[in-house]
VOPAGU-2260 file (C-alpha; in pm, 1 decimal, decimal comma):
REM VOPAGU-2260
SITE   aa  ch    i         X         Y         Z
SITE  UNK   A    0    1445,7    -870,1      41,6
SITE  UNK   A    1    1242,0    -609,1     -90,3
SITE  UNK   A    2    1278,9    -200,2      99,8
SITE  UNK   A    3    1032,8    -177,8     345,7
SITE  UNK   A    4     754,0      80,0     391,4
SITE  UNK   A    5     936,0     455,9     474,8
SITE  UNK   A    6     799,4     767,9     435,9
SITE  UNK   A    7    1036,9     803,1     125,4
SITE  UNK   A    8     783,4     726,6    -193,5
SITE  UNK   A    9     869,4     431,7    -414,9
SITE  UNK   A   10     864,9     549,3    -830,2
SITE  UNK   A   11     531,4     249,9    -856,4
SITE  UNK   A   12     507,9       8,9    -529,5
SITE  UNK   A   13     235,5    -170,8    -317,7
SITE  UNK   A   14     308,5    -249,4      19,5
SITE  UNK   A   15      27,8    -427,5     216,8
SITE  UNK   A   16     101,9    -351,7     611,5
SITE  UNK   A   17    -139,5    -615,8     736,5
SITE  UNK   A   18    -529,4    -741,2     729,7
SITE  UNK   A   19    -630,2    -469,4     441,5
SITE  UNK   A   20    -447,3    -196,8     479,6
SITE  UNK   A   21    -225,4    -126,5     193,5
SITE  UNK   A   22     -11,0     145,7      79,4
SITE  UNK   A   23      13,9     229,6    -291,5
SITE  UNK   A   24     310,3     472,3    -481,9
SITE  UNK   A   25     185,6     582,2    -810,0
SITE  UNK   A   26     222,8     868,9   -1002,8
SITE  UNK   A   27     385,0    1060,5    -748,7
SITE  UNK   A   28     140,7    1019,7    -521,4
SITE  UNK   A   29      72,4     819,0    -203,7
SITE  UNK   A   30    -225,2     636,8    -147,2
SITE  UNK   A   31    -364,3     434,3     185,8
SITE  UNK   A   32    -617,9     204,1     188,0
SITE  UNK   A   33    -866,4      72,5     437,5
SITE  UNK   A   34    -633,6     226,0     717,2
SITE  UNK   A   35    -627,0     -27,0    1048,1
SITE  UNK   A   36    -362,0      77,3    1329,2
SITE  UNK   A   37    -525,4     -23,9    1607,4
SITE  UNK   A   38    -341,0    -322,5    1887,5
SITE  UNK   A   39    -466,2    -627,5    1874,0
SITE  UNK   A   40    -762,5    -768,3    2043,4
SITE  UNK   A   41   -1153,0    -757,4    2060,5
SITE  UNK   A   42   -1272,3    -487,3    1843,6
SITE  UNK   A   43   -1647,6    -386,3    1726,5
SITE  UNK   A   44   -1965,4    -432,2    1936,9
SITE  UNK   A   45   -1919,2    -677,8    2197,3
SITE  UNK   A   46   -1556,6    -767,5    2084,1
SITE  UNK   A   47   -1727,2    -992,0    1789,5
SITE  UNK   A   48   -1369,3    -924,0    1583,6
SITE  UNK   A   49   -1028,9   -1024,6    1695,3
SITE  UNK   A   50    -744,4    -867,8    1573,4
SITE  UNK   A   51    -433,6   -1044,0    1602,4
SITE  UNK   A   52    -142,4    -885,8    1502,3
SITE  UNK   A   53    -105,1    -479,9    1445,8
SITE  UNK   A   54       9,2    -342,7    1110,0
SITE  UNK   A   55     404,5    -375,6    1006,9
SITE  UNK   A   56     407,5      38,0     956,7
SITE  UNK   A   57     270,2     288,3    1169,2
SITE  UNK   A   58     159,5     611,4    1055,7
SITE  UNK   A   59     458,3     742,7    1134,9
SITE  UNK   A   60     654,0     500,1     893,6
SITE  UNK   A   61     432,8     614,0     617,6
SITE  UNK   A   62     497,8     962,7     640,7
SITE  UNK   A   63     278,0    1205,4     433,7
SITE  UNK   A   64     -24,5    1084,9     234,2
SITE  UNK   A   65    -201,6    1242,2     -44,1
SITE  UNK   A   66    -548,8    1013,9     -51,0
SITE  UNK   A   67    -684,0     746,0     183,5
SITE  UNK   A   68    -961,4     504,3       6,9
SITE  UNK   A   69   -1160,2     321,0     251,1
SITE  UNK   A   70   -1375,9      43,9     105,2
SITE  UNK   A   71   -1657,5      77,9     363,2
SITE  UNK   A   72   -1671,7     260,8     691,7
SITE  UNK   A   73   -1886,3      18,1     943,3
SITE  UNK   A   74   -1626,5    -274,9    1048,0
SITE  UNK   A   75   -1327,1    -295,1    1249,0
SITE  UNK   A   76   -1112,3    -492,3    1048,5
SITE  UNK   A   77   -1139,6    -252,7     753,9
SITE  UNK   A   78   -1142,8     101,0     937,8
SITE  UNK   A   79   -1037,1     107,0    1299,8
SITE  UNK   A   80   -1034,8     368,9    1568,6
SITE  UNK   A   81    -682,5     439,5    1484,3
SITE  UNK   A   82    -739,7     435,6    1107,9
SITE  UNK   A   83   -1048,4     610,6    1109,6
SITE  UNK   A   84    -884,8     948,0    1285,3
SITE  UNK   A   85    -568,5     849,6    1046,0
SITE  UNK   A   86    -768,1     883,7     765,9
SITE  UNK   A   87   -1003,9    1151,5     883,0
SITE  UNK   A   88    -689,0    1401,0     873,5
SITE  UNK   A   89    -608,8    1314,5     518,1
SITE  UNK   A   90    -596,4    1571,5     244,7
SITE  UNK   A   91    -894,8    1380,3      46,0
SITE  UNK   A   92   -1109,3    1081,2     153,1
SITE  UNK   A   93   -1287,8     908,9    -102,5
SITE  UNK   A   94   -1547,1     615,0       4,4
SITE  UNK   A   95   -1903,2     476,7     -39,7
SITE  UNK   A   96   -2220,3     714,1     -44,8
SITE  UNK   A   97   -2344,4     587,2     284,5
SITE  UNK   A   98   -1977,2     610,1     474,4
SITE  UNK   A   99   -1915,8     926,5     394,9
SITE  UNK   A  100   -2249,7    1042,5     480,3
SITE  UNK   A  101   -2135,8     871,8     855,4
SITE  UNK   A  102   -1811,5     953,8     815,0
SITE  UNK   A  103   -1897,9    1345,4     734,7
SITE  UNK   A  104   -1757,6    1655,5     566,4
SITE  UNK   A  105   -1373,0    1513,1     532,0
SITE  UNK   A  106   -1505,1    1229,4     301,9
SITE  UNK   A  107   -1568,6    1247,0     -76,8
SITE  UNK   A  108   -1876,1     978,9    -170,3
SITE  UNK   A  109   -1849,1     789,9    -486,9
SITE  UNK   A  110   -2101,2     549,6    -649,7
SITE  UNK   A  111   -1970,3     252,5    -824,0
SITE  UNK   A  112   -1863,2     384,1   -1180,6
SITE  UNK   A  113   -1791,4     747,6   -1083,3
SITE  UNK   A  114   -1454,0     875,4   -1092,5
SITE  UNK   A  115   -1242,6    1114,7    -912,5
SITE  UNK   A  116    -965,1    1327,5   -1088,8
SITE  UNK   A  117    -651,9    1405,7    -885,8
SITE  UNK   A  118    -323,7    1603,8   -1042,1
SITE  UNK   A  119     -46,4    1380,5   -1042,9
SITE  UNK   A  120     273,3    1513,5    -826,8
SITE  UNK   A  121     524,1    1381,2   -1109,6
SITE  UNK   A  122     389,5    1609,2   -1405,9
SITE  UNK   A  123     215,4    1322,7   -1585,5
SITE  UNK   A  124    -162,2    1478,0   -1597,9
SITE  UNK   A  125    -387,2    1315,9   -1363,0
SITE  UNK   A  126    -458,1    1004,5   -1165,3
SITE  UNK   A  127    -812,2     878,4   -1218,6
SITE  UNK   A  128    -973,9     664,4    -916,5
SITE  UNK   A  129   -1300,5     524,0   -1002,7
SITE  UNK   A  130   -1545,8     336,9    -744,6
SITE  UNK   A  131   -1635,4     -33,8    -841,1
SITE  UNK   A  132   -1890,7    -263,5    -691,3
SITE  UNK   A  133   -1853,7    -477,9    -437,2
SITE  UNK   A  134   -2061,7    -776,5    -231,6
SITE  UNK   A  135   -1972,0    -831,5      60,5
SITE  UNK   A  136   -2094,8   -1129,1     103,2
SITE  UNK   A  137   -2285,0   -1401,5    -100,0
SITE  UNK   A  138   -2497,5   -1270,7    -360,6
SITE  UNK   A  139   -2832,5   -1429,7    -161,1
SITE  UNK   A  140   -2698,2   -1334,7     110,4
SITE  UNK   A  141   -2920,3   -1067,5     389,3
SITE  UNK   A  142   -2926,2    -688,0     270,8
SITE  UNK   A  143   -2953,4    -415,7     460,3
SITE  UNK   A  144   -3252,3    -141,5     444,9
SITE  UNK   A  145   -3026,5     -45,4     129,2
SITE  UNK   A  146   -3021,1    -322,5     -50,9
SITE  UNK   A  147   -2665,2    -406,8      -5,2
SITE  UNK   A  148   -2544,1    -763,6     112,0
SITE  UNK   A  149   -2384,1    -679,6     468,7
SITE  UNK   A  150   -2375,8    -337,1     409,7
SITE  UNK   A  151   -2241,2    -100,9     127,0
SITE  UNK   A  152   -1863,2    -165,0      15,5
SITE  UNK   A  153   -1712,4     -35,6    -297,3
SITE  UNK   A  154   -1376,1     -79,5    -451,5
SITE  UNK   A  155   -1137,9     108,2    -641,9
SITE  UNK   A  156    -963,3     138,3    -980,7
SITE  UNK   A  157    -658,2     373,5   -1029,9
SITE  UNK   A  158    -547,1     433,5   -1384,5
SITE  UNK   A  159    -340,7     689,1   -1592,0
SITE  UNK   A  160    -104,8     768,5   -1843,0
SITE  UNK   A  161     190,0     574,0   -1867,2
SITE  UNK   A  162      83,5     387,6   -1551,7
SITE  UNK   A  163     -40,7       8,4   -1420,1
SITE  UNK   A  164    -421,2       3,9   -1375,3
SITE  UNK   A  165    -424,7    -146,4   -1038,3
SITE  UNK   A  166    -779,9    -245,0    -911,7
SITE  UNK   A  167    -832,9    -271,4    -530,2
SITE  UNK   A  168   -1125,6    -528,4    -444,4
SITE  UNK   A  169   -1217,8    -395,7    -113,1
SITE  UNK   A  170   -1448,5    -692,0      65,6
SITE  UNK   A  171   -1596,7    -839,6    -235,7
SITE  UNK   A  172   -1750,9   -1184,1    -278,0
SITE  UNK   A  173   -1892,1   -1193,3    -598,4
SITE  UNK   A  174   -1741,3   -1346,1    -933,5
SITE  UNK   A  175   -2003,7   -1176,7   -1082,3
SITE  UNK   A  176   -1881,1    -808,3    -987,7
SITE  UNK   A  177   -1567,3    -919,2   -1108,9
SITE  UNK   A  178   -1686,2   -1013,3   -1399,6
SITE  UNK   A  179   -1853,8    -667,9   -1473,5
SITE  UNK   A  180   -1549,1    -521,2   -1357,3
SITE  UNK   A  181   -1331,6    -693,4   -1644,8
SITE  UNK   A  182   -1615,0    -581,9   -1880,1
SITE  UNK   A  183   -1616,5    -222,3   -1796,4
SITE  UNK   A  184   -1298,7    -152,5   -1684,8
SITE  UNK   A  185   -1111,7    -402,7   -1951,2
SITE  UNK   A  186    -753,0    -542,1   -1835,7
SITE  UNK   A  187    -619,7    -489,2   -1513,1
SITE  UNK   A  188    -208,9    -527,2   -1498,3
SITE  UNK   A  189    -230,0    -535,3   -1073,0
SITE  UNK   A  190    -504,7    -704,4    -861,0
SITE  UNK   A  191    -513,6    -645,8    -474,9
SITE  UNK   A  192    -748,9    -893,7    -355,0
SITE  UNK   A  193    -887,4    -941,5     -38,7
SITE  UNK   A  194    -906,4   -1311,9     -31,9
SITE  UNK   A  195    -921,3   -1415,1     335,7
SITE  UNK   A  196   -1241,2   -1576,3     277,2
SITE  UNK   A  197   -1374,6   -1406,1     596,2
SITE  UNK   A  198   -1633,6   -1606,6     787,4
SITE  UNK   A  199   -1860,7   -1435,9    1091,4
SITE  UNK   A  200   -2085,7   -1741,3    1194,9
SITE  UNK   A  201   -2389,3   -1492,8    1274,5
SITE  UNK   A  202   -2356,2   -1370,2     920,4
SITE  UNK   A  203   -2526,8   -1512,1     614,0
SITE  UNK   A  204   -2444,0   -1863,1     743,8
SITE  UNK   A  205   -2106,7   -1863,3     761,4
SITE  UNK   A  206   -2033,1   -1816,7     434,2
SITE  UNK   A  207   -1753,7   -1659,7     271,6
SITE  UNK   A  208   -1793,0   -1228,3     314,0
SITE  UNK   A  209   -1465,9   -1205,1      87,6
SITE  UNK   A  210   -1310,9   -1371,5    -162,7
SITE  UNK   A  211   -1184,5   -1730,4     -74,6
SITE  UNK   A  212    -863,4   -1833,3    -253,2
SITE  UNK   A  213   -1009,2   -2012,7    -538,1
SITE  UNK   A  214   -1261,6   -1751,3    -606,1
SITE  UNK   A  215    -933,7   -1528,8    -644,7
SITE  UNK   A  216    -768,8   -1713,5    -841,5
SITE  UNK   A  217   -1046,8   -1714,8   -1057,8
SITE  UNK   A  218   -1043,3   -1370,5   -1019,4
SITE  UNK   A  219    -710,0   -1372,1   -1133,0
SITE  UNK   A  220    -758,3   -1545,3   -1471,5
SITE  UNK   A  221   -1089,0   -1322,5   -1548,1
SITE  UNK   A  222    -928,4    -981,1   -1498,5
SITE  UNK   A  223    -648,0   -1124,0   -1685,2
SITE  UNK   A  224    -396,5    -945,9   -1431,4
SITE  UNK   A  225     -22,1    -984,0   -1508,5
SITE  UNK   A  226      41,5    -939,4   -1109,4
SITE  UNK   A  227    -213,1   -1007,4    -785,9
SITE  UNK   A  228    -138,9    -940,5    -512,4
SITE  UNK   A  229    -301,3   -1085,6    -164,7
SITE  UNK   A  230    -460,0    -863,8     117,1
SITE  UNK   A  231    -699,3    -907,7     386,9
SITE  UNK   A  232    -608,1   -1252,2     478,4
SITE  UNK   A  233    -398,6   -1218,8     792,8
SITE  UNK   A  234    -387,5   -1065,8    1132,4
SITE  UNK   A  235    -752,5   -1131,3    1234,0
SITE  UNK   A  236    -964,6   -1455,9    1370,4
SITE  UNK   A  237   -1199,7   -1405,8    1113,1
SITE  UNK   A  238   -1003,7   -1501,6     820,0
SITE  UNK   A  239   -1027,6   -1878,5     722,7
SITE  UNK   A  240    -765,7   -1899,2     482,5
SITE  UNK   A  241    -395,3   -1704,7     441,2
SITE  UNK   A  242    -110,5   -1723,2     264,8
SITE  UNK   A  243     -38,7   -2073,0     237,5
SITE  UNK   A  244    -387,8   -2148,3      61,4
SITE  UNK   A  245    -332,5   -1891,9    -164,9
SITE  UNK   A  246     -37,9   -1953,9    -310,9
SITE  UNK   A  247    -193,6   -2379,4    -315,0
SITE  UNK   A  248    -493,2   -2220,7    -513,8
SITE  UNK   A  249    -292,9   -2012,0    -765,9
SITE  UNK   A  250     -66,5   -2313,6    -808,9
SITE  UNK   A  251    -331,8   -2543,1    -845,9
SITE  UNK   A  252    -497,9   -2291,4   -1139,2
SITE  UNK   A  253    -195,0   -2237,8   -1318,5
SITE  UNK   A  254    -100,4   -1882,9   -1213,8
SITE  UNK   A  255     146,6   -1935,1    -977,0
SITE  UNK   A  256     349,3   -1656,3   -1176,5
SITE  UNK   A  257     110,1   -1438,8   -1109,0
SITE  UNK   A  258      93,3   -1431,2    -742,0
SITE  UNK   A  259     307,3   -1132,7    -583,2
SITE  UNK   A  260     338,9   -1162,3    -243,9
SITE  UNK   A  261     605,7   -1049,4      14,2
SITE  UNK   A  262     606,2   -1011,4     417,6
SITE  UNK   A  263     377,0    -743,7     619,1
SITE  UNK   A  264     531,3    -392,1     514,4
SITE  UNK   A  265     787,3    -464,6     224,4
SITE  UNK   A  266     715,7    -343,5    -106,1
SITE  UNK   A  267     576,7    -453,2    -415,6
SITE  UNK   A  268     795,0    -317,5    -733,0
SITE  UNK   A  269     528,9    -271,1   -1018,6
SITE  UNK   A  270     796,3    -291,4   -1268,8
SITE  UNK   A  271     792,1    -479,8   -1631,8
SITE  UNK   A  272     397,9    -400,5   -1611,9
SITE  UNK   A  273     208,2    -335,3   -1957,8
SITE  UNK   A  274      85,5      38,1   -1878,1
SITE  UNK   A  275    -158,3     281,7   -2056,0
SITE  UNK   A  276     -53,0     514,1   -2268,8
């Protein structure tokens, strides 16, 4: 059984704690992601989210961060009341234009394609984190007065010297991002994917808001990562498909070797990874 999450840093880990929220040891530093600590139950206007289970690792478990991403700032089951004041505390906040315009002086905006520049704790020059595009939703699908599907997600990519380029999908729908992600970016050694395949009946028919588990493992095979590994598909009503259909898809596609996945709050080793040099 792998460690579990401890406010002692892992050399290169993931740990996903539950629904999105995932912690990331790299390059000395530690990194949170779409930060959700709240109890379960009814959460966002009206209740119209359930959460079912809380995270595997409180804030108190994690210790001291150095950067929380958060993929977009506007539903519950990607920044809660707990995460949100979590996160607001952090020593940098990077998100979306429009959240941290909501979210206000604490948080650093990036537009898809922009990159932040962050020393590295373990001598090794600096960890980039560049913004990616998301859809949340299908690509038809009903924008907002901005033109986004749902509203305005982004994602992230961290890369450096000498480590994995792990690419974070935040609440993306879209094989076509993807697609321009492979393009731009070029190989990706670790994929988190939020592949719930998230379904709100009020919203854009029902349809899948994240990725479903084929659409991931498709995902998989175009980013042409050597590990994925599955968030965002537990702990909340919402979320049509876990664990089990994940690893069915993968197997069905081939990539069964590719899938890395472990229990709510035990780390990911990023070991025997191609890295950039």
């Amino acid at each position: 059984m792998n460690d579990r999450v401890q406010p002692q840093r892992r050399a290169c880990a993931v740990s996903v704690i539950g629904g999105p929220t995932t912690v990331i040891d790299v390059g000395g530093l530690r990194i949170v992601v779409d930060p959700t600590f709240d109890e379960p139950g009814p959460k966002g206007p009206g209740g119209y989210l359930t959460k079912l289970t809380g995270p595997a690792a409180s804030p108190s478990d994690l210790g001291a961060v150095d950067v929380v991403l958060v993929s977009h700032d506007q539903h519950p089951d990607n920044l809660d009341v707990s995460g949100r004041e979590f996160a607001l505390v952090a020593p940098l906040l990077l998100t979306g234009p429009a959240s941290a315009g909501r979210l206000g002086p604490a948080a650093t905006g990036l537009s898809p394609w922009s990159t932040y520049r962050l020393p590295r704790p373990d001598g090794n020059g600096e960890l980039q984190i560049t913004a990616v595009p998301a859809v949340h939703g299908p690509e038809d699908g009903e924008k907002d007065d901005d033109g986004h599907v749902n509203c305005e997600v982004i994602g992230f990519v961290l890369s450096g010297r000498a480590l994995p380029t792990v690419y974070v999908s935040g609440d993306n729908a879209s094989m076509r991002v993807v697609g321009e992600i492979s393009r731009k970016i070029g190989r990706i050694d670790v994929a988190v994917l939020f592949m719930g395949a998230a379904r709100v009946p009020a919203k854009n028919e029902g349809r899948p808001l994240t990725l479903t588990s084929e659409r991931g493992s498709a995902a998989a095979a175009i980013l042409d990562a050597s590990s994925v590994i599955p968030a965002h598909c537990d702990g909340w009503a919402h979320f049509t498909e876990g664990h089990a259909e994940i690893t069915r898809a993968f197997n069905d596609a081939g990539l069964l070797a590719v899938l890395a996945d472990a229990a709510p709050g035990e780390w990911i080793p990023l070991t025997n990874l191609p890295i950039a040099v």
